[in-house]
MISE-915740 format. One line per field, with one value per residue (C-alpha): residue in three letters; x, z, y. Coordinates in steps of 0.05 Angstrom, whole numbers. Layout:
! residues N
code	(ALA/...);
east	(X/...);
up	(Z/...);
north	(Y/...);
//
This chain:
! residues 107
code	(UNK/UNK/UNK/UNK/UNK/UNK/UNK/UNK/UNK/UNK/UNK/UNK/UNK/UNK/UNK/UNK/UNK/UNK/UNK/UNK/UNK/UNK/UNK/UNK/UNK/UNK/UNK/UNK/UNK/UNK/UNK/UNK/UNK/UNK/UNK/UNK/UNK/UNK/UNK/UNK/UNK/UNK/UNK/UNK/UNK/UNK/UNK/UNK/UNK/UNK/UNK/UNK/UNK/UNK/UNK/UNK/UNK/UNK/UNK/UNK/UNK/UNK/UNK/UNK/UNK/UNK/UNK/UNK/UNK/UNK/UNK/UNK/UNK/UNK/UNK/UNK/UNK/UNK/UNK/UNK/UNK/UNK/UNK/UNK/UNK/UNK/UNK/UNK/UNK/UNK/UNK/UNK/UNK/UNK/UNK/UNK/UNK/UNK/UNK/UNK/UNK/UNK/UNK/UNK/UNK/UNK/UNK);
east	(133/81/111/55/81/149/114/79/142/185/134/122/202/224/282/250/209/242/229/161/169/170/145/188/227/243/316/359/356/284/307/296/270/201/182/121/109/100/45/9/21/0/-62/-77/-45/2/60/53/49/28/31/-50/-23/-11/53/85/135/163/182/254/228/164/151/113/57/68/7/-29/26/7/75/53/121/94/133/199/203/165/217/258/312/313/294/259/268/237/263/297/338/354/432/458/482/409/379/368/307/269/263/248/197/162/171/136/68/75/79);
up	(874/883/858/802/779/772/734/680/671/658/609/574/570/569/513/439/416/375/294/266/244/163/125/60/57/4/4/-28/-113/-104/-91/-147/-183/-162/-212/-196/-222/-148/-134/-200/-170/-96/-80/-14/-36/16/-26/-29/-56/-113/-190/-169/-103/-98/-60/-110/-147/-82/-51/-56/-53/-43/28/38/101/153/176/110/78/78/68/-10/-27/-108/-103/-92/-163/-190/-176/-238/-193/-134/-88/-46/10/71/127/142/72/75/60/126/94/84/150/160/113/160/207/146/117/181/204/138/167/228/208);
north	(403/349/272/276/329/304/241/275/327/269/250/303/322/255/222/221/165/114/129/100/28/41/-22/15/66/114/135/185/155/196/257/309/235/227/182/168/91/74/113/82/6/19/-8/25/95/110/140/222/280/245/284/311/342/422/390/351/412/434/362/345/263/223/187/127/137/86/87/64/15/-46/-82/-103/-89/-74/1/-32/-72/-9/46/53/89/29/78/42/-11/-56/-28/-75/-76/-11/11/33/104/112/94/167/160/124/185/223/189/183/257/270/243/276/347);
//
């Protein structure tokens, strides 16, 4: 087995990449919730499915797309449940949300 080989094994096969840096998160209070005043207040529409989607009945939560938030931070005073945090903020028996939200966009 040639050394390049090797490399670009180990890359492909390599440890997991870290989770997505999340500007907000949206934790466990939306579950079954998804109240949707967040989506109304975002100006950049990042938070999905929203009420218009085909998705929207069959998700347990909504997830906030790290690609398009723009750290605005409106959604966080605009969940009525407090669902919804900087990353940073988040309660640590919620961190798992972070993954989640991200794996979300990356299905």
């Amino acid at each position: 087995m040639s050394r390049l080989s090797v490399f670009l094994g180990a890359l492909h096969f390599g440890p997991p990449a870290p989770p997505t840096p999340m500007p907000h998160v949206i934790a466990e209070p939306c579950i079954a919730t998804k109240d949707a005043s967040c989506v109304e207040v975002c100006p950049v529409d990042c938070i999905h499915p929203t009420k218009g989607e085909g998705s929207f009945a069959g998700a347990t939560q909504l997830y906030i797309d790290p690609a398009t938030c723009i750290d605005c931070g409106l959604c966080v005073d605009e969940c009525p449940v407090r669902a919804i945090f900087p990353q940073d903020d988040l309660p640590e028996e919620w961190k798992k949300y972070i993954q989640i939200n991200a794996d979300h966009y990356t299905k």
